[in-house]
N, C-alpha and C positions, 0 to 999 in steps of 0.2 A: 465462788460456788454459792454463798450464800447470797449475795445480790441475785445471781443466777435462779435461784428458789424463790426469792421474794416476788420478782417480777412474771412468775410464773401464775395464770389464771386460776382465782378459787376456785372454780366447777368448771368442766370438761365436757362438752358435749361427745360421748364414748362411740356414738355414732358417725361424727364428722370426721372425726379422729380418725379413724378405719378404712370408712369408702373414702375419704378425700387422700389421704396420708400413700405412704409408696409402701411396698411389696418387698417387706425386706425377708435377710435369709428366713429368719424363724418363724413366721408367716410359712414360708415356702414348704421349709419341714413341716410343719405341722398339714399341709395339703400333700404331701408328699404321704403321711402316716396316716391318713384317713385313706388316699389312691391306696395303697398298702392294705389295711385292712378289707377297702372292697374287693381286692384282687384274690385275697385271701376268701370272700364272702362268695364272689360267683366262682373259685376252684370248689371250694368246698359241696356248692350248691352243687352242681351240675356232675360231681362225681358219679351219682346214681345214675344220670342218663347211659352211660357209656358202663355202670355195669350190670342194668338192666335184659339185657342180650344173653348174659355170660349165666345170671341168676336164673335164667327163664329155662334155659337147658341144663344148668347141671342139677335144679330142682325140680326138673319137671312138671314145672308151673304152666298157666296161661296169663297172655298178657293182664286179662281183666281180675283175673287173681291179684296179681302186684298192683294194680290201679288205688286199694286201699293205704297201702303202704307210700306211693307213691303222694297220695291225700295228703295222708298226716304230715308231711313235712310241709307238705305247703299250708295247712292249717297252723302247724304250728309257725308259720313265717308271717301270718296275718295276724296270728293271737302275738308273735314281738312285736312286730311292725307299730300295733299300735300300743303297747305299752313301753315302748321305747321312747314313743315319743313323750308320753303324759312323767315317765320317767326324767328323762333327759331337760324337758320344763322345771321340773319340779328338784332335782339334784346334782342336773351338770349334766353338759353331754359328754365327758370327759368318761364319769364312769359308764354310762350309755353305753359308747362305744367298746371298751375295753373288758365290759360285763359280757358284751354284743361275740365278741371276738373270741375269748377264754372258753366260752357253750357249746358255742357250735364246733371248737377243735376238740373240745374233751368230746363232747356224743359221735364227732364224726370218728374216733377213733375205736369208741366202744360198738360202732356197729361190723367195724371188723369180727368180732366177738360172737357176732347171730348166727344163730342154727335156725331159724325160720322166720316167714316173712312177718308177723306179729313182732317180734325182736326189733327186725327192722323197722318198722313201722311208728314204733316205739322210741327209740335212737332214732329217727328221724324227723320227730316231733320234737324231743328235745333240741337236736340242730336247728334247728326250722326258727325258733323261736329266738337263737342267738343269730341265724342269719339273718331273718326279719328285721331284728334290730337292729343289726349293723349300718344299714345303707340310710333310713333317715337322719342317726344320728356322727354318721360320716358328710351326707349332707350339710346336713346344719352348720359342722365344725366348718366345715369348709367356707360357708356361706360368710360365717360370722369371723372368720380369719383374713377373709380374701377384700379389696376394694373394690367399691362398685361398680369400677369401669373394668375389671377380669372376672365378674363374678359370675357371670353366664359363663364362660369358657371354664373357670376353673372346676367349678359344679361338674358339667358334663365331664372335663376328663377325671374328675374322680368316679362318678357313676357308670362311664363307659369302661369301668376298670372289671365290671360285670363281665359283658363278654369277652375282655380282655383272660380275664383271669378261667373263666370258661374255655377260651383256646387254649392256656397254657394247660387246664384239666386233658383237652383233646389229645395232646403229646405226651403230655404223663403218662395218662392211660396209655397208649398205644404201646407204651415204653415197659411200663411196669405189670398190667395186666396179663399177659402173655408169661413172666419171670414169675413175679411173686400171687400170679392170681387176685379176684376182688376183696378179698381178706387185706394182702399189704396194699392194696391201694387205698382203703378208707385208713388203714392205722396209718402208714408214710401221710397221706392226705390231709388225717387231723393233726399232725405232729407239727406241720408248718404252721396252721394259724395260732396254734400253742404259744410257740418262741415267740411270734410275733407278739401275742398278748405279752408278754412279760416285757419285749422291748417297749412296748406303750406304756405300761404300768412304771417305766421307769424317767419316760421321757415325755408323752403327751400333757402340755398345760391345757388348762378349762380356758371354755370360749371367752373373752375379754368382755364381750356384751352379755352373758349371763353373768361373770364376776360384778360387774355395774349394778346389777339389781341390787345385789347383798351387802349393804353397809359393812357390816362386819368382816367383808372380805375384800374391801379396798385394798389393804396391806399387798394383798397377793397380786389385784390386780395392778396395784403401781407399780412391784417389783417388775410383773411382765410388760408390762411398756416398756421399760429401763431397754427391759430384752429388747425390744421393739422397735430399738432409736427413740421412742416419744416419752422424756423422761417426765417426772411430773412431780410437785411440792408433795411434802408429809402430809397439809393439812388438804390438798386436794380433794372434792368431792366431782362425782359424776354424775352426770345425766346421761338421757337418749331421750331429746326432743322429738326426733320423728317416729319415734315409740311413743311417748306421749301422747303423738295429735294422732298418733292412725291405731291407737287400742285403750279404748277405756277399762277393758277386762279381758283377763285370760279365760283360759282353757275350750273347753270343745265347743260352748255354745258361741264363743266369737268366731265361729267360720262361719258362719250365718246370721251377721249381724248384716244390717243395711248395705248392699253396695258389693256383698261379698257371698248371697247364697246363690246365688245365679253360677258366680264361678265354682264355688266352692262342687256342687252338685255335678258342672259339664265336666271337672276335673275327676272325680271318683269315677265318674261315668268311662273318661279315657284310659285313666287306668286300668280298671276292670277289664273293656275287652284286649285292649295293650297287651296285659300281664296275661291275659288268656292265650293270647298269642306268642308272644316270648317263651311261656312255661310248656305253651302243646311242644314248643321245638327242643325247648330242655330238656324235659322228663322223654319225651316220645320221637324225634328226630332219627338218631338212629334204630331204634325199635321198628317204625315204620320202613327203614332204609331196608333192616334185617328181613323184614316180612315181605318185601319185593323180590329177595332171592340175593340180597348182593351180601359178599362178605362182611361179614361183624368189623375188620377193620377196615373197611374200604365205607360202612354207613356211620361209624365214627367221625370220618372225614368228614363227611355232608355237617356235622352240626359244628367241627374244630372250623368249616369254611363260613360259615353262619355266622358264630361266635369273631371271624377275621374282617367280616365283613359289616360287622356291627361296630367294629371299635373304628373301622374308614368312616362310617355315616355318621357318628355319635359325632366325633372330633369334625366333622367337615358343616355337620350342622348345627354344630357351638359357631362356628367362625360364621357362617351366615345370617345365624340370629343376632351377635355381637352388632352388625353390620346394619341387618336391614329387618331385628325386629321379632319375635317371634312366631307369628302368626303365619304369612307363606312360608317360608321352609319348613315349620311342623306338620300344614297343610299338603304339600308339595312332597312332603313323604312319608306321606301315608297315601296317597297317590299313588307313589311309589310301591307302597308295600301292597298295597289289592291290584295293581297290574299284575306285580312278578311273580305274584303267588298262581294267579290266574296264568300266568306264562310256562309257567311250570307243570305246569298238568296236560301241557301238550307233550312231554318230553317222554322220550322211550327211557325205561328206570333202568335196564340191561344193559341196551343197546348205545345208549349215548351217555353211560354214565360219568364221565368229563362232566357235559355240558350239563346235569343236573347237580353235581359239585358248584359249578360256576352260577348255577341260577340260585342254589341256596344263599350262595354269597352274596349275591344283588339283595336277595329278599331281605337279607340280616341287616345286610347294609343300610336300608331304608326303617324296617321295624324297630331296629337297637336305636337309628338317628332320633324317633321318635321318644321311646319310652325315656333312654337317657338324658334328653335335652327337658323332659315334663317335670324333673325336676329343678332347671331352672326357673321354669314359669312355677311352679310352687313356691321358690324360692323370694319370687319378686310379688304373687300375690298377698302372702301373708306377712307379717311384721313380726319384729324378734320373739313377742314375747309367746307367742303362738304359733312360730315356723315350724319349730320340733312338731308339735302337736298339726299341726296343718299337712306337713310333711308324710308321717306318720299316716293320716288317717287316710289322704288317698293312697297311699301304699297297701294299707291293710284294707281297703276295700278292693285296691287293685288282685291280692291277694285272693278275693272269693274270685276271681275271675281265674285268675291261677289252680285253685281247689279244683273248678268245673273241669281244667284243661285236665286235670289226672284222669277222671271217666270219660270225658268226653273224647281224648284222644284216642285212648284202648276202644271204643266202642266205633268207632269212626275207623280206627283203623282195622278191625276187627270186620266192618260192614261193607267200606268200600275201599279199600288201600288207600293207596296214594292220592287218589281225586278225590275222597270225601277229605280225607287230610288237608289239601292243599285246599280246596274250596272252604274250609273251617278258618285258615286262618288270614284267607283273602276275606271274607263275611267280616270276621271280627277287625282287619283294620279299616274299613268302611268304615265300621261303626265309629271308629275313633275319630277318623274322618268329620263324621258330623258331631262327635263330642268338642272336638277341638275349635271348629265353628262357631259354636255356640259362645264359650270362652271370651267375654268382655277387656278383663283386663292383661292382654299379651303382654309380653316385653315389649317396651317402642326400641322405636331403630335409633342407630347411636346418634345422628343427628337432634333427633328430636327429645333425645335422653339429656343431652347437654342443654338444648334450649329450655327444657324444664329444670335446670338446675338449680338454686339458687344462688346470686351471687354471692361470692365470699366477702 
């Protein structure tokens, strides 16, 4: 054992070690608890859609009444988003996420509690602000657990756990609303990412590559390699050489350092109208469904088909990017997403109500492939010591794109139904369209990923 340690290398490049090294169990779990927590992040998120409907008639409200309420949580998702990340840089994404998780379950339980929509509004800014946080620094972990040759895949299927866990919100609701009313559905709804924060706080280790920065926390990080299969000497030291050559300084202003404001700028840009479009069909999908004349549980369906059809696209456009790259298939669906939205507006909303179920699901399928997957291209634009904070900041810019869809979906739907709806959120995936265009440094395709490797 000691020969074993002697011939072990003084310094550790903690990068090579990671993307080059294999995908063992604890790896696995820990991308497993981050999927977990998003799941937790879009249930949580998306409860208000489904009981927006229910709130509007037993309060006899108007929709543009609740559109404030509606704000605040998405405000408060853009004020975590980016302090989660300048956090999660600066203290571990470890507590990031699990501060990210414990928030938004205690507010979402306390707005079972509201007698009026200020209340909510209220508790939903609090939520807002642990969900915000969650998804970059679920992100990140994942990033900085996973090897570079599954890091595109594993990213998207933790972020596609959005409208995953969104669908499983759509059968909740259908289940519980009706029984316990939208009282037990926020209190049953915050109770689960509760537990879950406690099973994090019990088991989730700090990323290995933010352990590496902090001398003083070598100890912890040699123990988790142990976990790791990659054992390593007592007097071990670490680096991250390609942290080194690709950031000579942290925080906000290295996204705009040479080579990186071009991207940094076309990605806020995608975000923004992205999340504009994601959040109109979150908070207002069945709202708009309800204001056609269809059953409150039959326009539920329209966003549970959305949310089914986002988690096919997200996962089918990880394996294309892995593949051939990220630039057409991001391209290629968003394409996608302003044909079917524009497809959708020929549809009788009474009459053919199937086939508008089934167009919502195309649309999902295409816009979820997108927003999901832009966080791998975040992932591979920015370098460790700034990915949090990179992550992070097109989120929360995404995020003012998300604020607009609170008014602008009430007032759109309020003005022209369904076609000003649908025509809003075919406009804003154009846009992303030509954001993503713009976009310099995509993921290259796996071929050409290898050939830029270095050799070992």
């Amino acid at each position: 054992m000691k020969r074993d340690t002697l011939n072990l290398p003084s310094s550790i490049d903690i990068g090579r070690v990671l993307d080059d090294g294999p995908f063992t169990a604890v790896q696995k779990i820990v991308v497993l608890l981050a999927a977990l927590s998003i799941v937790m992040d879009g249930f949580d998120g998306q409860l208000i859609g489904f009981a927006i409907p229910v709130l509007i008639k037993e309060w006899s409200i108007t929709r543009n009444a609740f559109a404030p309420a509606v704000a605040a949580g998405l405000i408060g998702m853009g004020i975590g988003s980016a302090c989660a990340g300048l956090f999660a840089d600066r203290f571990g994404r470890r507590w990031a996420l699990i501060a990210s998780v414990l928030l938004f379950g205690v507010a979402t339980c306390c707005i079972g509690f509201a007698n009026n929509v200020t209340s909510i509004a209220v508790m939903r800014f609090i939520a807002g602000l642990g969900i915000g946080g969650a998804l970059p620094s679920a992100a990140t972990m994942t990033a900085e657990f996973t090897p570079a040759r599954r890091r595109t895949l594993a990213i998207t299927a933790t972020i596609v756990c959005v409208p995953l866990g969104g669908m499983l919100a759509g059968l909740f609701a259908s289940r519980v609303l009706p029984v316990y009313g939208w009282r037990g559905l926020f209190w049953i709804g915050g109770t689960l990412p509760i537990v879950l924060g406690i099973l994090l706080l019990a088991t989730l280790p700090e990323s290995p590559r933010f352990l590496a920065r902090w001398p003083e926390r070598w100890d912890e990080l040699r123990a988790l390699l142990g976990r790791m299969s990659r054992s390593t000497g007592s007097n071990t030291a670490f680096t991250d050489l390609v942290e080194q050559k690709a950031e000579q300084r942290a925080g906000f202003g290295a996204l705009f350092e040479t080579g990186r404001a071009r991207d940094t700028v076309a990605i806020w840009c995608a975000f923004f109208m992205c999340l504009l479009a994601v959040y109109s069909a979150f908070s207002w999908l069945p709202t708009m469904l309800a204001a056609e004349g269809l059953d409150v549980a039959v326009a539920g369906s329209g966003l549970t088909a959305y949310n089914l059809g986002g988690v096919f696209g997200a996962l089918g456009c990880a394996f294309a990017i892995t593949r051939y790259g990220s630039r057409w298939p991001l391209l290629l669906c968003c394409a996608g997403g302003v044909a079917s939205a524009l497809a959708i507006r020929g549809i009788d909303v009474m009459h053919h109500t199937h086939w508008l179920v089934f167009g919502l699901g195309v649309h999902g399928l295409f816009v979820n492939a997108v927003q999901s997957t832009m966080y791998a291209l975040c992932a591979y634009v920015y370098p460790t010591r700034v990915r949090a904070t990179g992550t992070a900041s097109a989120l929360a810019f995404g995020r003012i794109g998300a604020i607009v869809s609170a008014f602008a979906g009430a007032l759109l739907i309020t003005a022209g139904g369904a076609s000003f709806y649908l025509a809003m959120l075919g406009a804003a995936m154009f846009m992303v369209l030509v954001a993503l265009m713009v976009v310099r440094h995509h993921i290259p395709r796996a071929d050409d990923a290898r050939a830029r490797a270095p050799s070992v």
